[in-house]
PDB file of N, CA, C and O in Angstrom:
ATOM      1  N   UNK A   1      63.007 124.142  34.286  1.00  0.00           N
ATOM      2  CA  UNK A   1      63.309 124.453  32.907  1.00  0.00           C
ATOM      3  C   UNK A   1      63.203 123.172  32.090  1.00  0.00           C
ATOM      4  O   UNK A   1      63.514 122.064  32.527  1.00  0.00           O
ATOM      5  N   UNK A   2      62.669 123.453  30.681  1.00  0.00           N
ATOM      6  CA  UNK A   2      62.472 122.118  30.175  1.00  0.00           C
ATOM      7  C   UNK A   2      63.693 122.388  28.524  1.00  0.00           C
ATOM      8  O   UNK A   2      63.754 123.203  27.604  1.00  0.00           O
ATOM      9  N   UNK A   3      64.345 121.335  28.895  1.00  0.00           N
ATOM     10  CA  UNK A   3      66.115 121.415  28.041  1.00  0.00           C
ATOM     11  C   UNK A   3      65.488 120.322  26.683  1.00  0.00           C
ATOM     12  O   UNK A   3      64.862 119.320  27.029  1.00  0.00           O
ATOM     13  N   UNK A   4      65.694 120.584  25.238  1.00  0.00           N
ATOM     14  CA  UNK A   4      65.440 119.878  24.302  1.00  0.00           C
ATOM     15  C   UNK A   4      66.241 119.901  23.804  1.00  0.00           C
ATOM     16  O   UNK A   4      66.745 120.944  23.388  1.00  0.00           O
ATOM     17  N   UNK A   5      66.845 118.407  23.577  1.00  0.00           N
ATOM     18  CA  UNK A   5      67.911 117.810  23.339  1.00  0.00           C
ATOM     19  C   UNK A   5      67.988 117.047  21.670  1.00  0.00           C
ATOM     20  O   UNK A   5      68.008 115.834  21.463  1.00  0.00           O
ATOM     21  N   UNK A   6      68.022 118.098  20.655  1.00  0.00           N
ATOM     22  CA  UNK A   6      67.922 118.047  19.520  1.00  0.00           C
ATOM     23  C   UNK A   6      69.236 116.846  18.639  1.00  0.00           C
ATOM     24  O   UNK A   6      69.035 115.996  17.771  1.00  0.00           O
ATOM     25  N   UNK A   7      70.352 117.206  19.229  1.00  0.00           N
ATOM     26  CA  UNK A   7      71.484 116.410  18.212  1.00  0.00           C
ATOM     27  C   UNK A   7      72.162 115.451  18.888  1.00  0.00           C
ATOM     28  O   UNK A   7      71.971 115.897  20.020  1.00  0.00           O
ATOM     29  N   UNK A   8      72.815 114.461  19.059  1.00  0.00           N
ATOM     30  CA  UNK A   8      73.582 113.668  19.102  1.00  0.00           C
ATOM     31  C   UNK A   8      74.613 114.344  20.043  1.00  0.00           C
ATOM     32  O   UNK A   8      75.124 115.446  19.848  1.00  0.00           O
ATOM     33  N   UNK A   9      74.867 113.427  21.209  1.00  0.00           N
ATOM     34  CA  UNK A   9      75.722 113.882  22.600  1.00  0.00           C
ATOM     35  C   UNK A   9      77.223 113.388  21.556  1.00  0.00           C
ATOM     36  O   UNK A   9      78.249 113.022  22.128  1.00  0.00           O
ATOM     37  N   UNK A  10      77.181 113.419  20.755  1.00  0.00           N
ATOM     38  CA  UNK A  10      78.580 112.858  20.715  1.00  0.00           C
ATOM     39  C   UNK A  10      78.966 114.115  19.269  1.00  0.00           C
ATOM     40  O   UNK A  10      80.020 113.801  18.715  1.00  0.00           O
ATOM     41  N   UNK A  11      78.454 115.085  18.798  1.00  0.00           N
ATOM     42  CA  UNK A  11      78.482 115.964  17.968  1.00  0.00           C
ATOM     43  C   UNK A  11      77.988 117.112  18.571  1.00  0.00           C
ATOM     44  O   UNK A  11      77.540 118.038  17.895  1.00  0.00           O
ATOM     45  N   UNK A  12      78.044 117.142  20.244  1.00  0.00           N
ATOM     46  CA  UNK A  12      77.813 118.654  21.022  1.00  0.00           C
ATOM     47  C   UNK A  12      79.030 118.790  21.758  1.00  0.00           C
ATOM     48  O   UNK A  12      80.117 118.295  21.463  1.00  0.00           O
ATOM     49  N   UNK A  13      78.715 119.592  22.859  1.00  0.00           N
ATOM     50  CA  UNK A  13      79.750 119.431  23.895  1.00  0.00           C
ATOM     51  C   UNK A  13      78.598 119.415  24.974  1.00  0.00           C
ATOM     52  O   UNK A  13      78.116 120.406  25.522  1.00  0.00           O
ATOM     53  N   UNK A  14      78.277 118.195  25.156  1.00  0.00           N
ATOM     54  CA  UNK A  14      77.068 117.738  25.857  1.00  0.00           C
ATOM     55  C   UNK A  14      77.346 118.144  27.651  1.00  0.00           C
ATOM     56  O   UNK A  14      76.525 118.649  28.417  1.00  0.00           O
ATOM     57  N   UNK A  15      78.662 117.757  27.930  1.00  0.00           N
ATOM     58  CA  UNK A  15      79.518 117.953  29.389  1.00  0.00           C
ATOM     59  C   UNK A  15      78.974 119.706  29.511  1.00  0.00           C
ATOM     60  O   UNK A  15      78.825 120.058  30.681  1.00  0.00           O
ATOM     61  N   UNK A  16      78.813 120.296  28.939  1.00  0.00           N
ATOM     62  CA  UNK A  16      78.181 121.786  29.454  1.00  0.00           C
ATOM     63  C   UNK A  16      76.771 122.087  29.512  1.00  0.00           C
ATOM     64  O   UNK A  16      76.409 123.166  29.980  1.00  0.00           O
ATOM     65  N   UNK A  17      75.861 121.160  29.042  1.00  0.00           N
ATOM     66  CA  UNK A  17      74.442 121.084  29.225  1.00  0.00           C
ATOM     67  C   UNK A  17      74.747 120.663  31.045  1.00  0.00           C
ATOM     68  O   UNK A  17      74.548 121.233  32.118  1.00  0.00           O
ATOM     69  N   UNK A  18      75.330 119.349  30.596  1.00  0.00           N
ATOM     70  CA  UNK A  18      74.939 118.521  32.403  1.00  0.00           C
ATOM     71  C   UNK A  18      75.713 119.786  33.452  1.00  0.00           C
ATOM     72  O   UNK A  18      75.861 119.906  34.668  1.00  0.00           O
ATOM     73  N   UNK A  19      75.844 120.070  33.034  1.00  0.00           N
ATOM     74  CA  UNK A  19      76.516 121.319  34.640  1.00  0.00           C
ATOM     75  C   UNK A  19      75.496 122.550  34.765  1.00  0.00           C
ATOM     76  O   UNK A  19      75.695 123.516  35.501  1.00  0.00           O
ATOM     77  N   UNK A  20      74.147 122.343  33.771  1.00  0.00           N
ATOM     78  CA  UNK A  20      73.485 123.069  33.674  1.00  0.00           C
ATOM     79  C   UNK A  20      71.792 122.897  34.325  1.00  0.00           C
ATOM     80  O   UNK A  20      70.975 123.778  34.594  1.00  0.00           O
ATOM     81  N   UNK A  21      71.674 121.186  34.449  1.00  0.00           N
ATOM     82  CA  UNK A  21      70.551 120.681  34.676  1.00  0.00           C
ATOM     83  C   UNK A  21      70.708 120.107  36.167  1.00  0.00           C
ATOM     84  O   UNK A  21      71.815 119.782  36.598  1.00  0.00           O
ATOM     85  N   UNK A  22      69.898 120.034  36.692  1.00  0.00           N
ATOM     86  CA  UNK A  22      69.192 119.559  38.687  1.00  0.00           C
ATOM     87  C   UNK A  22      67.903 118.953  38.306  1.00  0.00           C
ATOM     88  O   UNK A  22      67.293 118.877  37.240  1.00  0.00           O
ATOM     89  N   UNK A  23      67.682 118.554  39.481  1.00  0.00           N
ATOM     90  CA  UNK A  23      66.741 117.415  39.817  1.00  0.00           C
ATOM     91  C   UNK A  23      65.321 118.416  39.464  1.00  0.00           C
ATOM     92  O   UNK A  23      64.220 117.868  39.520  1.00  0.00           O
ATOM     93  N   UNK A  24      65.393 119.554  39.186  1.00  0.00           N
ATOM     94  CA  UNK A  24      63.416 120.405  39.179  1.00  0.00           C
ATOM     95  C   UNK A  24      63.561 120.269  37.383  1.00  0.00           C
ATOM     96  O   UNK A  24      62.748 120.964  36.773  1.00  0.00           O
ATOM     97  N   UNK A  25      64.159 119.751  36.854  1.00  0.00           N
ATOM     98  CA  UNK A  25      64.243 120.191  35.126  1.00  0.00           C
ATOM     99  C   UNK A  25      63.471 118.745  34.674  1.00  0.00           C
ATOM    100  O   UNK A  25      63.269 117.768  35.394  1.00  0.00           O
ATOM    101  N   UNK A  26      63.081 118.941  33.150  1.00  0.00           N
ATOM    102  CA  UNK A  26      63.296 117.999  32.631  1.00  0.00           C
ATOM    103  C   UNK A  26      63.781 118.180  30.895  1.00  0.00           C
ATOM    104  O   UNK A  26      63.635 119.098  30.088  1.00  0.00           O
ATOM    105  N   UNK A  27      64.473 116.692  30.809  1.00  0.00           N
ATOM    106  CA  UNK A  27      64.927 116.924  29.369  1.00  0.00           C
ATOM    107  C   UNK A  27      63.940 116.328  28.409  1.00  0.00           C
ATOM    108  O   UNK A  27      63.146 115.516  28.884  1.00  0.00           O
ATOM    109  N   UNK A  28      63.881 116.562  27.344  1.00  0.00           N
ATOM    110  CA  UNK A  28      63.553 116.012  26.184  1.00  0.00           C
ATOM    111  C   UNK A  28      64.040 115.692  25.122  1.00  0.00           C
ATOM    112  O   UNK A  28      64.349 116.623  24.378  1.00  0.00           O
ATOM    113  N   UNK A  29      64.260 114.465  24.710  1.00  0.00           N
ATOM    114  CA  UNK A  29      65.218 113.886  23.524  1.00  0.00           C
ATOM    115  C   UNK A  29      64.282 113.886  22.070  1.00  0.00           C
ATOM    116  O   UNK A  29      63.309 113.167  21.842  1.00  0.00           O
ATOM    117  N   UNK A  30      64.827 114.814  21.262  1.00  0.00           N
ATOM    118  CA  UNK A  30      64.057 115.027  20.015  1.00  0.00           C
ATOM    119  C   UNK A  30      64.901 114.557  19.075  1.00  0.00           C
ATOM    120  O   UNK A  30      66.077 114.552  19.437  1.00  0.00           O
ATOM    121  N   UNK A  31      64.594 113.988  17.513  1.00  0.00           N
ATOM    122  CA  UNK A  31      65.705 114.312  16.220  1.00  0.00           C
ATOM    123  C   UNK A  31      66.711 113.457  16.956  1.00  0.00           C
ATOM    124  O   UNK A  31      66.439 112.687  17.878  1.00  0.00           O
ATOM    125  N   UNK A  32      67.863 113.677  16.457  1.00  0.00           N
ATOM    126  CA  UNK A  32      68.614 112.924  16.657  1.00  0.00           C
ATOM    127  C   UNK A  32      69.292 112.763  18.252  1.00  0.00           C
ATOM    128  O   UNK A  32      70.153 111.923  18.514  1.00  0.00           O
ATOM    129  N   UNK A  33      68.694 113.791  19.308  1.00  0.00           N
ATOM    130  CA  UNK A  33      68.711 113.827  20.203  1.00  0.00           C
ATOM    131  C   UNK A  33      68.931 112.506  21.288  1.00  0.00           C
ATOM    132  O   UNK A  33      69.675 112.222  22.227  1.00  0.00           O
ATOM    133  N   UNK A  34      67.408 111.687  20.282  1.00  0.00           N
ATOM    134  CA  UNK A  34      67.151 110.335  21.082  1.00  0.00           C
ATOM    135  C   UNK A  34      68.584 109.402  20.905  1.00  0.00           C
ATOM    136  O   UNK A  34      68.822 108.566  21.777  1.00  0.00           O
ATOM    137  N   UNK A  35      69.153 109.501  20.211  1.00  0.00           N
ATOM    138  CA  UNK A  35      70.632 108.493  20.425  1.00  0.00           C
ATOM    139  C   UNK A  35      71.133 108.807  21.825  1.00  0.00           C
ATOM    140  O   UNK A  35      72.170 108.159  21.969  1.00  0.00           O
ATOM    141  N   UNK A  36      70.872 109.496  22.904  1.00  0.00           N
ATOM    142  CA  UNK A  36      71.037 109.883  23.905  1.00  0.00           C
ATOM    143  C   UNK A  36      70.613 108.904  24.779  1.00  0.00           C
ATOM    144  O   UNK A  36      71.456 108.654  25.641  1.00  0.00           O
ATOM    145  N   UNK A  37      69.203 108.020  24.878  1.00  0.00           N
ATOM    146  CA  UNK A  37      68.478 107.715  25.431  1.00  0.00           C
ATOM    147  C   UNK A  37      68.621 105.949  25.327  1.00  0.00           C
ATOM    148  O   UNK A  37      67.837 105.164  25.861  1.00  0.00           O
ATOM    149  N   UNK A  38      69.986 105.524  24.393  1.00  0.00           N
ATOM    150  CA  UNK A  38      70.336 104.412  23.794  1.00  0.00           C
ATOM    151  C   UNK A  38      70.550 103.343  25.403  1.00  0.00           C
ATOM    152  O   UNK A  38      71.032 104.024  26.308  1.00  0.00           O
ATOM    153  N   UNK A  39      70.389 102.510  25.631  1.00  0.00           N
ATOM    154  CA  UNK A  39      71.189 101.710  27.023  1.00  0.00           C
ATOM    155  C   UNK A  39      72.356 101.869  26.163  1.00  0.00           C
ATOM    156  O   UNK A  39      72.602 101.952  24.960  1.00  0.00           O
ATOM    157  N   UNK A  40      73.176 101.879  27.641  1.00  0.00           N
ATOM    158  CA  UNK A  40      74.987 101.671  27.882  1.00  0.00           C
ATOM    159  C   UNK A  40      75.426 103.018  27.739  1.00  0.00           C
ATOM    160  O   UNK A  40      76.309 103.352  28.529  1.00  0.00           O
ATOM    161  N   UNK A  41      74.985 103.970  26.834  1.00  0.00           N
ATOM    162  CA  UNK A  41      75.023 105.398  26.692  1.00  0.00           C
ATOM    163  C   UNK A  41      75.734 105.968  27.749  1.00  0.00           C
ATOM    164  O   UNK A  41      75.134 106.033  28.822  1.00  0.00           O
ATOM    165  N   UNK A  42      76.835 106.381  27.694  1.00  0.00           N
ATOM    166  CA  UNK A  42      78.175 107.085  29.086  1.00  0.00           C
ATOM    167  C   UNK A  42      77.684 108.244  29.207  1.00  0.00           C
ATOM    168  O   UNK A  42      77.987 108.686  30.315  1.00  0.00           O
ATOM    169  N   UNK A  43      76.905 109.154  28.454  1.00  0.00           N
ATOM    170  CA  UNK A  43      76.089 110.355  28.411  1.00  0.00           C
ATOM    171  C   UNK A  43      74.743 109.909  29.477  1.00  0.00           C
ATOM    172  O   UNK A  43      74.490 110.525  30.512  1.00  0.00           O
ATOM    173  N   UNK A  44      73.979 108.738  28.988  1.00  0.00           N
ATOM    174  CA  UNK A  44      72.999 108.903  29.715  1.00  0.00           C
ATOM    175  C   UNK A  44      73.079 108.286  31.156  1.00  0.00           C
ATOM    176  O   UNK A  44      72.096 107.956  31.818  1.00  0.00           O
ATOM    177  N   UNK A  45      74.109 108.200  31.463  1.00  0.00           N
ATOM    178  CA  UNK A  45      74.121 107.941  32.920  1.00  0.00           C
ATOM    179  C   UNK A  45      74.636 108.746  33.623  1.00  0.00           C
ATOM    180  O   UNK A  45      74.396 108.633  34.825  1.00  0.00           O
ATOM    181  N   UNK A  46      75.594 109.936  33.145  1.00  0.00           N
ATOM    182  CA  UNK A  46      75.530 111.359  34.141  1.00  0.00           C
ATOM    183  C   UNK A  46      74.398 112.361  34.063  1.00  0.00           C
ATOM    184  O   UNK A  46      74.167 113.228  34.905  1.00  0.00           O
ATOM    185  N   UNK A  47      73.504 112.065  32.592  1.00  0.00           N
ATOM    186  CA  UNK A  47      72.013 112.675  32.594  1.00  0.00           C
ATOM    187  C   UNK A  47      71.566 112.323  33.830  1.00  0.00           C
ATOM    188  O   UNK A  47      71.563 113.150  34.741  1.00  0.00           O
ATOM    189  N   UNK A  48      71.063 110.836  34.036  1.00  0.00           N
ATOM    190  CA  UNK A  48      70.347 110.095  34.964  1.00  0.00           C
ATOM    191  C   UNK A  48      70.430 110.870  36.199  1.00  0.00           C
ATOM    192  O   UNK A  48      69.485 111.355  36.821  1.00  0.00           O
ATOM    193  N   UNK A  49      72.172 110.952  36.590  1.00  0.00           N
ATOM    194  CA  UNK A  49      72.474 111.371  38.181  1.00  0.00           C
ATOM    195  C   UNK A  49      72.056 112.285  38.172  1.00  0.00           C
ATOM    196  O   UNK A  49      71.462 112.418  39.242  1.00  0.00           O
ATOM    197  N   UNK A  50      71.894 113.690  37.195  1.00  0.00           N
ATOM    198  CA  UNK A  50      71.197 114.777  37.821  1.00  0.00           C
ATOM    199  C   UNK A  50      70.113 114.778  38.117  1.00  0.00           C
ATOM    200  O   UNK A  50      69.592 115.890  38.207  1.00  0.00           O
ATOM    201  N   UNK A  51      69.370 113.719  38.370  1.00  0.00           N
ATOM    202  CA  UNK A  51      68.047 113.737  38.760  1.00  0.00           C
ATOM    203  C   UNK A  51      66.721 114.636  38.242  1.00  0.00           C
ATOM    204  O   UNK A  51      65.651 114.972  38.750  1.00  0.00           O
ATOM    205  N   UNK A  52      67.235 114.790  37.246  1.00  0.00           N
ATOM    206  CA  UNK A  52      65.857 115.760  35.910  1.00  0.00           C
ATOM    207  C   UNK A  52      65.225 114.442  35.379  1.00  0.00           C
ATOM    208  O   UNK A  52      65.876 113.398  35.397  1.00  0.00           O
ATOM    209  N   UNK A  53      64.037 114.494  34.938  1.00  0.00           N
ATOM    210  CA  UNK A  53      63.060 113.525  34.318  1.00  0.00           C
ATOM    211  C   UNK A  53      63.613 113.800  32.973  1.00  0.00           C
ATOM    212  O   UNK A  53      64.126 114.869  32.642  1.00  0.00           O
ATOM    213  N   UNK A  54      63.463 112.689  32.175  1.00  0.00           N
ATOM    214  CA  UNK A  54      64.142 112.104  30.971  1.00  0.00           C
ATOM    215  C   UNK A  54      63.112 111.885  30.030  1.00  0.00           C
ATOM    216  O   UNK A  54      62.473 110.864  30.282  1.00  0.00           O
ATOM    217  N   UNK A  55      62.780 112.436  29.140  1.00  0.00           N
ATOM    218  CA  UNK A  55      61.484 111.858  28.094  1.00  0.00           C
ATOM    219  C   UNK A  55      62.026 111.970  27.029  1.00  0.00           C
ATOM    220  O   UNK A  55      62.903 112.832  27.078  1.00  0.00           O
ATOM    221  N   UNK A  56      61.863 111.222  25.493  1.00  0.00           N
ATOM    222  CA  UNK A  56      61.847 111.029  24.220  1.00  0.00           C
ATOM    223  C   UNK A  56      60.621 110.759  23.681  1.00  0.00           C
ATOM    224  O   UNK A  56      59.639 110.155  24.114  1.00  0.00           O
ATOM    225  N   UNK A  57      60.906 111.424  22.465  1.00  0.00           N
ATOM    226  CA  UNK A  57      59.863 112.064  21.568  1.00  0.00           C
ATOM    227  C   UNK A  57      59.351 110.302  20.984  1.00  0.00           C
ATOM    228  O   UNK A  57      60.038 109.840  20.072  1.00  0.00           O
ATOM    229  N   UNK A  58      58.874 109.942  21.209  1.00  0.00           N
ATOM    230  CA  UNK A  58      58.249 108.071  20.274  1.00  0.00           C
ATOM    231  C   UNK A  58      58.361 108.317  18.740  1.00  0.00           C
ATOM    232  O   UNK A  58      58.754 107.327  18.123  1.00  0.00           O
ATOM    233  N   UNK A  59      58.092 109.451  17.975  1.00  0.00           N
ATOM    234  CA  UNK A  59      58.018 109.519  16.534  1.00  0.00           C
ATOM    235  C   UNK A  59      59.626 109.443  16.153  1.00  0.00           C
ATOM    236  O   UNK A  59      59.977 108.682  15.251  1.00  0.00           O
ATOM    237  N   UNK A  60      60.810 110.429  17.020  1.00  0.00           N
ATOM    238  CA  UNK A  60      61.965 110.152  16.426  1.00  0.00           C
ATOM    239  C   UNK A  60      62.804 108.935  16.776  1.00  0.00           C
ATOM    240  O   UNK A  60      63.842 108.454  16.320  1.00  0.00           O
ATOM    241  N   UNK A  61      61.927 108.604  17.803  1.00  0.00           N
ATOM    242  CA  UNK A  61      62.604 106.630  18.506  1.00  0.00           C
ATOM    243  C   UNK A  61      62.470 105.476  17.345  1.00  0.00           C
ATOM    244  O   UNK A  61      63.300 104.603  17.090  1.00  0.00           O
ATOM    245  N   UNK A  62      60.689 105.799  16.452  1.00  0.00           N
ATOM    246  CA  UNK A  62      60.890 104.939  15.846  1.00  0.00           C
ATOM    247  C   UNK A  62      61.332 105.531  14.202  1.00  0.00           C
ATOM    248  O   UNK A  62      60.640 105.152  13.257  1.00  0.00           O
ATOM    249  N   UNK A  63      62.302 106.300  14.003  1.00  0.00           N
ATOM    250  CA  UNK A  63      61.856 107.051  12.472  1.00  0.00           C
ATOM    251  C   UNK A  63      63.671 106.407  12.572  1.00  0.00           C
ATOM    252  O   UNK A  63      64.381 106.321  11.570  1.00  0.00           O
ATOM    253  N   UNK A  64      64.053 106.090  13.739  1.00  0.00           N
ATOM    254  CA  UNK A  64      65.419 105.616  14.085  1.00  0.00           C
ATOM    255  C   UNK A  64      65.630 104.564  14.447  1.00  0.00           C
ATOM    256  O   UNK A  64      66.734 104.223  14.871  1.00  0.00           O
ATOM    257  N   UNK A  65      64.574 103.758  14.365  1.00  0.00           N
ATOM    258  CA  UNK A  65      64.348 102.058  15.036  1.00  0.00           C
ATOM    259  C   UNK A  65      64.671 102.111  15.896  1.00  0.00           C
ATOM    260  O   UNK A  65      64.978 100.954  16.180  1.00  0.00           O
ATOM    261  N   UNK A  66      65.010 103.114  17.210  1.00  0.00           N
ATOM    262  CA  UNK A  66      65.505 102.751  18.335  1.00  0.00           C
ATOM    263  C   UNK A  66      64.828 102.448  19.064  1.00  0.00           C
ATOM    264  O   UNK A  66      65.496 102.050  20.019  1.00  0.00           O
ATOM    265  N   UNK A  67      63.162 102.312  19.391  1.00  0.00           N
ATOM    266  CA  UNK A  67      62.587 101.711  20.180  1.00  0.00           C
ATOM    267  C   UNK A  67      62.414 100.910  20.976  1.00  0.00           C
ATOM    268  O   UNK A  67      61.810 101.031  22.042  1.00  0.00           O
ATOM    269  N   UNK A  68      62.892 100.065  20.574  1.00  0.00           N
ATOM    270  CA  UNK A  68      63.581  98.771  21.618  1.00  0.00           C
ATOM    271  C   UNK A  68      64.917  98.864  22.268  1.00  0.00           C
ATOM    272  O   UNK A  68      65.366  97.947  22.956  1.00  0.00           O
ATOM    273  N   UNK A  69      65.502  99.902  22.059  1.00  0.00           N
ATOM    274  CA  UNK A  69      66.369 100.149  22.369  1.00  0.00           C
ATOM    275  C   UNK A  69      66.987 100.715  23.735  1.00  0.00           C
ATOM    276  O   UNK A  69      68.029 100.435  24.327  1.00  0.00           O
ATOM    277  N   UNK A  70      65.765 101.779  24.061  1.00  0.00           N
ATOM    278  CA  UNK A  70      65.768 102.851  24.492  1.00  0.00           C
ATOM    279  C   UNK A  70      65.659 102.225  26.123  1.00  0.00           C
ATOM    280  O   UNK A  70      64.992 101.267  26.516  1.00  0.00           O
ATOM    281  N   UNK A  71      66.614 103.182  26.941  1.00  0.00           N
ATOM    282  CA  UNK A  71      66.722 102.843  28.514  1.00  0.00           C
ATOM    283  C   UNK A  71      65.244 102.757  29.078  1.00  0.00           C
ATOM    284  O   UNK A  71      64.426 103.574  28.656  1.00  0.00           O
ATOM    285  N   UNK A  72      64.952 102.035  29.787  1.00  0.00           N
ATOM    286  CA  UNK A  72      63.965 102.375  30.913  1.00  0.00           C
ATOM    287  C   UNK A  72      64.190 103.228  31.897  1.00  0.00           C
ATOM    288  O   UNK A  72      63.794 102.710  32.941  1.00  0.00           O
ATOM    289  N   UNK A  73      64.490 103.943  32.022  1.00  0.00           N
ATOM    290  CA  UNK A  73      64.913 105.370  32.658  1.00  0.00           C
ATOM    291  C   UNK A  73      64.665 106.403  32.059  1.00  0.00           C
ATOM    292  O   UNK A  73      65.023 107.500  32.487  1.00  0.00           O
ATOM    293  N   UNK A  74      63.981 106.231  30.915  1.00  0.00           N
ATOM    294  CA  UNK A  74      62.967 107.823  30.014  1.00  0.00           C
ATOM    295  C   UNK A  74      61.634 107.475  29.722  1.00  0.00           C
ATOM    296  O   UNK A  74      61.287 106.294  29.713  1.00  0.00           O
ATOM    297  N   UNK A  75      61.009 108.219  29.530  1.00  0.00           N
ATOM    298  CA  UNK A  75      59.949 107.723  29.332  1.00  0.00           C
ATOM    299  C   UNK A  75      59.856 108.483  28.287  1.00  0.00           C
ATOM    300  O   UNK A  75      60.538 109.500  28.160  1.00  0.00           O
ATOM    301  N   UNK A  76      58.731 107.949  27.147  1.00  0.00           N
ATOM    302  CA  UNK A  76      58.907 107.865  25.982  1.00  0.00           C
ATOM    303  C   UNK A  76      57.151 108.615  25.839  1.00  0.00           C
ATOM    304  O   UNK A  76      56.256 108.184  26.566  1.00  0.00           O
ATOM    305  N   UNK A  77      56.923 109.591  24.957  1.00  0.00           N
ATOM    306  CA  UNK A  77      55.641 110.463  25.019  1.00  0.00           C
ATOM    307  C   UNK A  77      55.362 110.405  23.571  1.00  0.00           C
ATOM    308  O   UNK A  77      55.902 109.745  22.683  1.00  0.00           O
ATOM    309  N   UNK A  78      54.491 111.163  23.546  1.00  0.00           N
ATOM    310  CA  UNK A  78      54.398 111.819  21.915  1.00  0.00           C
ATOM    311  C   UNK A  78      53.826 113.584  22.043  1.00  0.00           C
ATOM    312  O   UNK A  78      53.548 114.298  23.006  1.00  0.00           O
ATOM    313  N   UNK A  79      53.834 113.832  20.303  1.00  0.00           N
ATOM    314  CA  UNK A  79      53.684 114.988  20.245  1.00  0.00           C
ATOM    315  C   UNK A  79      52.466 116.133  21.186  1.00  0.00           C
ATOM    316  O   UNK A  79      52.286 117.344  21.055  1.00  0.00           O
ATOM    317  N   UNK A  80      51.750 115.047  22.195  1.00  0.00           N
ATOM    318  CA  UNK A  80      50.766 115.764  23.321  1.00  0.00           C
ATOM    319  C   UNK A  80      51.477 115.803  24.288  1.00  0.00           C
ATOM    320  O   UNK A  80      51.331 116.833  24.947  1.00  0.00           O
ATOM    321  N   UNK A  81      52.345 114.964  24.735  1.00  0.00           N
ATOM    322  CA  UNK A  81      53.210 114.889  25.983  1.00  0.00           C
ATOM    323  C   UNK A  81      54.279 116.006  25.517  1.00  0.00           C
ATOM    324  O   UNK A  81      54.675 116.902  26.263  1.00  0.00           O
ATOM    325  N   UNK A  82      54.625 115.858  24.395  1.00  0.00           N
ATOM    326  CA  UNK A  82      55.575 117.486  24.025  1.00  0.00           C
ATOM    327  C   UNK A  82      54.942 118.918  24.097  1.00  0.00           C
ATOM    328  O   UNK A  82      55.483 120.012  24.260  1.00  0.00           O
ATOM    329  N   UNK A  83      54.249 118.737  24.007  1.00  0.00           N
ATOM    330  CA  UNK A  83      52.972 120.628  24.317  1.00  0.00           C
ATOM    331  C   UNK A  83      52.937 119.807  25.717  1.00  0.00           C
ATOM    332  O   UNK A  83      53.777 120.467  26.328  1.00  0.00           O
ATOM    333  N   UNK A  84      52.664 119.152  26.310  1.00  0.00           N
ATOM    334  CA  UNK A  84      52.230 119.633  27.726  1.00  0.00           C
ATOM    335  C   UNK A  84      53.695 119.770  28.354  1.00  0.00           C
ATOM    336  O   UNK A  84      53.751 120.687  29.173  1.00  0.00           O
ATOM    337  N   UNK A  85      54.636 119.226  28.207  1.00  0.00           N
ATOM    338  CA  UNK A  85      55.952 119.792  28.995  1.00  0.00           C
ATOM    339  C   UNK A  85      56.458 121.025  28.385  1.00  0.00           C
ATOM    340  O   UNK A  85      57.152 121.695  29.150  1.00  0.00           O
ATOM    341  N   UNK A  86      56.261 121.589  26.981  1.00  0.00           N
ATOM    342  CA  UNK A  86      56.447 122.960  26.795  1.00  0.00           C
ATOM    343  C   UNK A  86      55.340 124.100  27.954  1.00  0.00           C
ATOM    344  O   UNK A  86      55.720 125.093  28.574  1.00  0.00           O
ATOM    345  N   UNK A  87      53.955 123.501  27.915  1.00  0.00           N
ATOM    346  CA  UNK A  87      53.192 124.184  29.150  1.00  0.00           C
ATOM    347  C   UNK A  87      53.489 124.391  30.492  1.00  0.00           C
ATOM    348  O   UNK A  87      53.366 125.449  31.109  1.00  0.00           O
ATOM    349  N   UNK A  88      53.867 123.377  30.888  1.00  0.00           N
ATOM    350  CA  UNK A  88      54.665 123.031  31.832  1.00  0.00           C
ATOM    351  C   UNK A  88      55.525 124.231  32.698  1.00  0.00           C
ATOM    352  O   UNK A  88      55.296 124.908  33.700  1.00  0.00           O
ATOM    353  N   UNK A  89      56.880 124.068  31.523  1.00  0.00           N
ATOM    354  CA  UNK A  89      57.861 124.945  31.928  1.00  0.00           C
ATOM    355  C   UNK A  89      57.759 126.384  31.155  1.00  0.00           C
ATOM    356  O   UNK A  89      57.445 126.266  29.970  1.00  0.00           O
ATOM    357  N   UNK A  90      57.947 127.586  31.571  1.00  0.00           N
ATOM    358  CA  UNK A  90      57.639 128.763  30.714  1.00  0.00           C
ATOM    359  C   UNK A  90      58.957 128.926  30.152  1.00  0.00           C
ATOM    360  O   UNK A  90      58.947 129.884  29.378  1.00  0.00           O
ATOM    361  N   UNK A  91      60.417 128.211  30.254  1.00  0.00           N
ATOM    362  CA  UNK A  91      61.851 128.126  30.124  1.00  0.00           C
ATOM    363  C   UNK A  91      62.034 127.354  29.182  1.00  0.00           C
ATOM    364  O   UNK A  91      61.681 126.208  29.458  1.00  0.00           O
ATOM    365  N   UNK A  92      62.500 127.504  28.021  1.00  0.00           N
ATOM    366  CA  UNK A  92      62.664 126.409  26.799  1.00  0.00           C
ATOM    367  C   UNK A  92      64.262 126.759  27.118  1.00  0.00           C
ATOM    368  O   UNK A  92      64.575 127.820  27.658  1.00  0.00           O
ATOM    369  N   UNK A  93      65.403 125.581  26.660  1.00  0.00           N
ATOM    370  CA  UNK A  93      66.556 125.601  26.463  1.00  0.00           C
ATOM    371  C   UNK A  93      66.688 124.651  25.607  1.00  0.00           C
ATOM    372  O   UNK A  93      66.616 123.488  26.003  1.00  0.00           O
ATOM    373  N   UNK A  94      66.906 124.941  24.269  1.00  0.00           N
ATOM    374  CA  UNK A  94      67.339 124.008  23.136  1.00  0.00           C
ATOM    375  C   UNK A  94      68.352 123.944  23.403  1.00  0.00           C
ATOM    376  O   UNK A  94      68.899 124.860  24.018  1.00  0.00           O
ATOM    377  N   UNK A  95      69.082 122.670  22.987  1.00  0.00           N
ATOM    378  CA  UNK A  95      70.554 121.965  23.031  1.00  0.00           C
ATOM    379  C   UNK A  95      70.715 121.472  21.749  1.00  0.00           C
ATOM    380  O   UNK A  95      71.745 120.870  21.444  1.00  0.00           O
TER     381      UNK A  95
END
């Protein structure tokens, strides 16, 4: 299943996504999503342990200057790498 991670872990109740995701998923950090993907982030290190692949959108990394920011533990795509993981998975789960 591929989980898109639209708002800010700290304005969800993010703790009920992660009881939702395993190691066959992957997430995607969109919008304000990518504050997720920040180093030191206490969110993105129980992301990490579930062992799902981690990607952010590059247009909302830099529309947020977070680019330099961003863990090495996601990898960072653009809007072709977003259609091919919607292809991917036939399971969308917005967050």
């Amino acid at each position: 299943m591929l989980y898109t991670v639209s708002r800010s872990p700290y304005h969800d109740d993010f703790n009920a996504m992660l009881g939702l995701v395993s190691d066959a998923d992957d997430v995607l950090l969109i919008q304000n999503g990518v504050l997720l993907g920040v180093n030191d982030n206490r969110y993105l290190n129980e992301l990490i342990r579930t062992g799902a692949k981690i990607y952010a959108l590059q247009e909302d990394l830099n529309a947020r200057g977070l680019g330099v920011r961003i863990s090495n533990s996601i990898q960072v795509i653009d809007y072709k790498g977003f259609v091919g993981l919607t292809v991917k998975h036939q399971q969308n789960f917005a967050w």
